[in-house]
C-alpha positions in Angstrom: -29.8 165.4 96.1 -31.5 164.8 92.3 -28.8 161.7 90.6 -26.8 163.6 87.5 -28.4 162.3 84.3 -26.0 159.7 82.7 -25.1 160.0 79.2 -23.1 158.4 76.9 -20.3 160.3 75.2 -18.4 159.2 71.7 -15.0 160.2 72.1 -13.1 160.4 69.0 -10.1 161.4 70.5 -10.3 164.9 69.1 -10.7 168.3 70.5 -14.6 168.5 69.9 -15.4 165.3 72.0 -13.2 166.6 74.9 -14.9 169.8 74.9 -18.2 168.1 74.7 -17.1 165.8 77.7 -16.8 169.4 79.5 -19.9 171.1 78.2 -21.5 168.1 79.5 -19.9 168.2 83.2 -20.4 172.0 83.1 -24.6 171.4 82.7 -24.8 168.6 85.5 -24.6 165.1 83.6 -22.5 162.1 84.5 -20.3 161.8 81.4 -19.0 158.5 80.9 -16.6 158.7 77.6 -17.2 155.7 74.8 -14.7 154.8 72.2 -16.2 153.1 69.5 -13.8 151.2 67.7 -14.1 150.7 63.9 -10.6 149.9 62.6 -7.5 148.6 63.8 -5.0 150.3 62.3 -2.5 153.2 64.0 -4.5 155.9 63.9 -7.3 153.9 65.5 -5.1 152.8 68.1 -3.3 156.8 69.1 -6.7 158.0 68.9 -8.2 155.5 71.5 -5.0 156.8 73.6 -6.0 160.3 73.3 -9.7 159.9 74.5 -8.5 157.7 77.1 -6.1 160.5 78.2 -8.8 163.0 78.1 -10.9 161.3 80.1 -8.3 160.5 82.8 -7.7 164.3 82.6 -11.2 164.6 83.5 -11.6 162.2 86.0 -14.5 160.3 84.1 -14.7 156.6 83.3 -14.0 155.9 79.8 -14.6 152.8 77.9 -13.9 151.0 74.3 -16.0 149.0 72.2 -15.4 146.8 69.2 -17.2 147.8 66.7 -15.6 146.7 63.4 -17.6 143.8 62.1 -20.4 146.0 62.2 -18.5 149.1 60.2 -17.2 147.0 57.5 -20.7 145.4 57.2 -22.5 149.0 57.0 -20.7 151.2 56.0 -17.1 149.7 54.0 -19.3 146.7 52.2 -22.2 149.0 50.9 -19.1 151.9 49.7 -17.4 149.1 47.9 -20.5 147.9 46.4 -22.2 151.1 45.1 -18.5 152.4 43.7 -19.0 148.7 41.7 -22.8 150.2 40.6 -21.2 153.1 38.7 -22.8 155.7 42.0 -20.6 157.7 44.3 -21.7 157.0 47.9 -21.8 159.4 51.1 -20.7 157.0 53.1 -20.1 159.2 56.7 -24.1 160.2 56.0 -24.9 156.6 56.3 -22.5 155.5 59.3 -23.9 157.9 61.8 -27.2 156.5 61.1 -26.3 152.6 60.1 -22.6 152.2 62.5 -21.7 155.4 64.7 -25.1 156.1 66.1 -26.4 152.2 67.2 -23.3 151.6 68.3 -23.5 154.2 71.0 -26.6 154.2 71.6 -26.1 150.0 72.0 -23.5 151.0 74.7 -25.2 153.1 76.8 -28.1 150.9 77.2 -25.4 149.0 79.0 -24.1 151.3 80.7 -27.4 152.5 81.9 -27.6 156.1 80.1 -30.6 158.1 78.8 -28.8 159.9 76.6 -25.9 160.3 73.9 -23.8 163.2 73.0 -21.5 163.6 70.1 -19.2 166.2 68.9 -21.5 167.2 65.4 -22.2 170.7 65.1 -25.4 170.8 65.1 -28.8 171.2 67.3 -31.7 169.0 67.9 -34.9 170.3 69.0 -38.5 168.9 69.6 -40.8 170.5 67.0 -43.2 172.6 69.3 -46.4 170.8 66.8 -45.8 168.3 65.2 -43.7 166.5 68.5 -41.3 165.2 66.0 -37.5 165.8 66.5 -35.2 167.3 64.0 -31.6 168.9 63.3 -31.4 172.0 62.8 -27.9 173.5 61.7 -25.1 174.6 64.1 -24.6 178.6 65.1 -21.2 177.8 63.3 -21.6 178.0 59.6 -18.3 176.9 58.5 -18.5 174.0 60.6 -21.8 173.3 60.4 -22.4 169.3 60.0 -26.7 169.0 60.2 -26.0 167.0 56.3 -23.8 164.2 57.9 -27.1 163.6 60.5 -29.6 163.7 57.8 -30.8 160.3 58.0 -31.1 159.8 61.7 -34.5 158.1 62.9 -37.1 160.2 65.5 -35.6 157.1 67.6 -32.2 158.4 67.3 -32.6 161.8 68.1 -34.9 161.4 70.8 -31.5 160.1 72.7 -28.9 162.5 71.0 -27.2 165.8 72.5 -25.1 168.0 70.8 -23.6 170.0 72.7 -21.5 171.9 70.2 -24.4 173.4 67.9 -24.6 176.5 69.6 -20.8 177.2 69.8 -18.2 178.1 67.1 -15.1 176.4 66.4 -12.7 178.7 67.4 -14.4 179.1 70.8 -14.3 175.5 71.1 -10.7 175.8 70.9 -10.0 177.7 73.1 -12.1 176.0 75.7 -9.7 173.1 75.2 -6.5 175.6 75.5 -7.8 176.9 78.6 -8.9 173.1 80.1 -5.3 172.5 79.4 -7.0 169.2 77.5 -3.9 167.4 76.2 -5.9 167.1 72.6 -6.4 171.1 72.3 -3.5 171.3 69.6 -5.0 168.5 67.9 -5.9 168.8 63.9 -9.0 168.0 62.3 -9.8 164.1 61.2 -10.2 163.1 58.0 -13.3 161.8 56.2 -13.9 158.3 54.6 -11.4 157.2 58.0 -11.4 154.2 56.5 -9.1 154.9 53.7 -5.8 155.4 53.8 -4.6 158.0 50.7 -6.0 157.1 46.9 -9.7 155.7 47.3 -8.8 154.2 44.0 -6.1 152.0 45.4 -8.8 151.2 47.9 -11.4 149.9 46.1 -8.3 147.9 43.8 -8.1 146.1 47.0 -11.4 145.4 47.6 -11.8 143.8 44.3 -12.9 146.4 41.6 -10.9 145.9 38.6 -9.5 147.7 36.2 -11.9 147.9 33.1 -11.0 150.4 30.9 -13.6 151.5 28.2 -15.1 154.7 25.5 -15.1 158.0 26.8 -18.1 159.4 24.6 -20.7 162.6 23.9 -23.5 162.6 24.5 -24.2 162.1 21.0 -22.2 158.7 21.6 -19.1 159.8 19.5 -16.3 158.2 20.9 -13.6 160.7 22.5 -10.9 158.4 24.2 -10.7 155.6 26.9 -11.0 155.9 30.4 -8.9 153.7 33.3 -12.5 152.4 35.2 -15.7 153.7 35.6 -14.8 154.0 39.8 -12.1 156.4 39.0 -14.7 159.2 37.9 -17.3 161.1 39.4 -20.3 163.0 37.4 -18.8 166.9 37.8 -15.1 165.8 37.8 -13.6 168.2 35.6 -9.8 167.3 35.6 -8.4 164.0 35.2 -10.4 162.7 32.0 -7.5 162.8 29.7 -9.8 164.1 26.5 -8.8 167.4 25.1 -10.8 170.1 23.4 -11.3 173.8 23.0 -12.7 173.8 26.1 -12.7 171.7 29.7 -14.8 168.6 29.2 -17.0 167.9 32.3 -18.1 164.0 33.4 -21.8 164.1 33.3 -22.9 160.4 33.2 -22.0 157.1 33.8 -23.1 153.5 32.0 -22.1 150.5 33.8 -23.6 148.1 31.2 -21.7 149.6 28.2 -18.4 150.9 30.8 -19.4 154.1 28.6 -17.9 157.1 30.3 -20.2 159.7 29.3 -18.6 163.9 28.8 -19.9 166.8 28.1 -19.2 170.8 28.1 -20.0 173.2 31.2 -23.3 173.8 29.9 -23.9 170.3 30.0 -22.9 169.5 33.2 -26.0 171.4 35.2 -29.0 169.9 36.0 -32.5 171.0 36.6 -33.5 168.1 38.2 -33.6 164.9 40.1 -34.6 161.6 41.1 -34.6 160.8 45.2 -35.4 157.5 46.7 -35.0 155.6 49.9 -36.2 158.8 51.6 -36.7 159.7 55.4 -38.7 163.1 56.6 -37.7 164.2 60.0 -40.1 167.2 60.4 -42.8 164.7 59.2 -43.8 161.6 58.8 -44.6 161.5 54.5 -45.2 163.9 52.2 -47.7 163.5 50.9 -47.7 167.2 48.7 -45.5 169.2 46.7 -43.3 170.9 48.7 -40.8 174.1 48.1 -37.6 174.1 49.9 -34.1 174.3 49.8 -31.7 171.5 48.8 -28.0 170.5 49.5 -26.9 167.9 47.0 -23.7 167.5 48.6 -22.0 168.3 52.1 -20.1 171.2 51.0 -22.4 172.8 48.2 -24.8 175.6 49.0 -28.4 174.9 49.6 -30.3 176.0 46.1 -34.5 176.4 46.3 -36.3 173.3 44.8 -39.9 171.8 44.4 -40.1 168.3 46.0 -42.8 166.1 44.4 -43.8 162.8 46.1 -44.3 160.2 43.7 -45.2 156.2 43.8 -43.1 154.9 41.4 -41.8 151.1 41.9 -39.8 150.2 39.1 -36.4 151.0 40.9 -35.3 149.8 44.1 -33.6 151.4 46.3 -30.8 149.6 48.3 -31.2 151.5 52.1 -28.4 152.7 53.8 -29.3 150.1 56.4 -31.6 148.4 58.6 -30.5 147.2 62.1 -32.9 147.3 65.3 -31.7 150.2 66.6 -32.4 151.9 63.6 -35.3 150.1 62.3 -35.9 152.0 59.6 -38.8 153.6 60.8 -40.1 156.5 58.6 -38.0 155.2 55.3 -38.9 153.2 52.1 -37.1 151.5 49.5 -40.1 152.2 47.4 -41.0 155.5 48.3 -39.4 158.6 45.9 -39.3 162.4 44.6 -39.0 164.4 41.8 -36.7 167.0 42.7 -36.9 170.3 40.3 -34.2 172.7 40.8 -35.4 176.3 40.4 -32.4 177.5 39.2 -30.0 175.1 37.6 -27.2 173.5 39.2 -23.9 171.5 39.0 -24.2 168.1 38.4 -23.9 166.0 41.1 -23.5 161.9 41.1 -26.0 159.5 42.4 -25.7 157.8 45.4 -25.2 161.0 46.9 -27.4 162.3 49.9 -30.0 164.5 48.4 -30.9 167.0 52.1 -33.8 169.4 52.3 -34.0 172.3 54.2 -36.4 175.2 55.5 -34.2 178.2 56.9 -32.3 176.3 59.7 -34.1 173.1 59.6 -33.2 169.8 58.2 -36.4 168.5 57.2 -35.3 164.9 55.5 -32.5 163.5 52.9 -32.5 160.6 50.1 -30.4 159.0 48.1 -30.0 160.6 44.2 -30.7 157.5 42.3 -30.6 159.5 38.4 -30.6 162.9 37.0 
């Protein structure tokens, strides 16, 4: 008899990873269940109880890696540091590809495992021409989470499995009622795990100050004072403390001058964008202008743009990361895009995750760097 394929599973102590761990057993593969540890704090701790528990329900091995050096080096240093740049980072886009993803990948290669499995919903397939891998988004619409894999290396998802791209939520659900899993019941996680409530108190504690400074127009009239450039986001429309005949949107930022720039509704669309740092999955560079569809944030719907490759130098990019298992193979810091929107959009901040799309296929992501 033909040895089960071994894989590595990330168990997050939720109801999709348990159902994954099933899938798996269900299609033939020796599951072993991986806990990849990035905080110590409670929730950490009754989370690494409930995969454990799940995987004892199972009868499959289960095991628990520190990982938390490398988290707060990739993913809570960099979201500290960019909220101090004046940008709004993604910062779960960049720990599947910089933390989540080497990690597991690091511990099946000890454990011996071809593969790795999480519980995204999403797909990957093998492009039938080009032989390059890429995500392509889950059956589930609602829960569909290709954006958070966007910048994944060919390396990366050569190894991954996902088993919950062709399933719906609900369905998933009741797989775990019906597996009497003991995590069935359980709710959904949060994002940015790493905080705990206000993201302003947060970064207080990480050393941002405080600086207050102008609220202004465009025009640079002086409106009011805000409490700190990190407490805003371009598009926030509540919160700004400036009143007028109508809702004042925020639709820039200046570190230099700690000018917090407002403007109208009308002012807070865009036609247009700068993208840097970039990584193509469904090829290696464009080199061409290319029409597609864009998502300029996890939630927002994909809107048709024209992507145009350009050579410009004068701004770095800071990358999301570069360790050897994801060695940064097919992105630049130098490498950009032009981005026209082809029908105008709301504002969105850089240091956001710029994601292109053809029908159901994630074809790269960058970073915004400017408007």
């Amino acid at each position: 008899m033909a040895e089960k394929p071994r894989i590595a599973l990330g168990m997050s102590g939720g109801v999709d990873s348990a159902v994954c761990a099933m899938l798996l057993m269900d299609a033939g593969y020796e599951v072993t269940g991986v806990t990849c540890q990035f905080l110590h704090d409670a929730a950490s701790q009754a989370a690494l109880a409930d995969a454990q528990a799940v995987c004892a329900q199972l009868g499959i091995p289960h095991i628990a890696r520190d990982c938390k050096a490398a988290f707060a080096a990739a993913v809570v240093k960099p979201f500290v540091r960019d909220y101090a740049q004046g940008l709004t980072p993604s910062p779960c886009v960049s720990c599947n590809a910089c933390c989540k993803m080497p990690s597991l990948i690091a511990a099946a290669d000890d454990l011996g495992c071809e593969s790795v499995a999480t519980g995204h919903y999403a797909r990957v397939v093998r492009h039938a021409e080009r032989g390059r891998f890429v995500v392509k988004t889950a059956l589930d619409a609602a829960k569909d989470q290709s954006y958070m894999l966007a910048q994944l290396s060919q390396a990366q998802l050569a190894r991954l499995v996902l088993p919950l791209g062709g399933t719906t939520k609900p369905a998933v659900r009741i797989a775990a009622q019906e597996g009497g899993l003991s995590v069935a019941g359980k709710a959904e996680s949060q994002d940015a795990c790493f905080i705990e409530g206000d993201y302003v108190d947060f970064l207080k504690a990480h050393g941002l100050p405080d600086e207050p400074g102008p609220i202004v127009n465009r025009a640079g009239d002086v409106l009011g004072t805000h409490k700190g450039l990190f407490r805003y986001t371009l598009g926030q429309r509540k919160g700004i403390g400036v009143a007028a005949h109508e809702p004042y949107y925020v639709v820039g930022k200046r570190p230099a001058t700690r000018e917090l720039v407002v403007g109208f509704k009308d002012e807070a669309r865009i036609t247009g964008l700068q993208v840097g740092a970039l990584r193509w999955m469904a090829f290696e560079r464009l080199d061409r202008p290319l029409e597609c569809m864009v998502k300029l944030r996890y939630r927002s719907r994909p809107a048709p743009c024209r992507v145009t490759p350009s050579t410009n130098t004068t701004t770095p990019v800071a990358l999301p990361c570069s360790t050897n298992t994801n060695s940064g193979e097919g992105r630049s810091s130098t490498a950009t895009a032009r981005v026209q929107l082809l029908s105008p959009q709301a504002t969105t901040a850089p240091g956001q995750f710029a994601v292109f799309y053809q029908g159901d296929t994630l074809l790269g992501s960058g970073i915004i760097q400017g408007l």
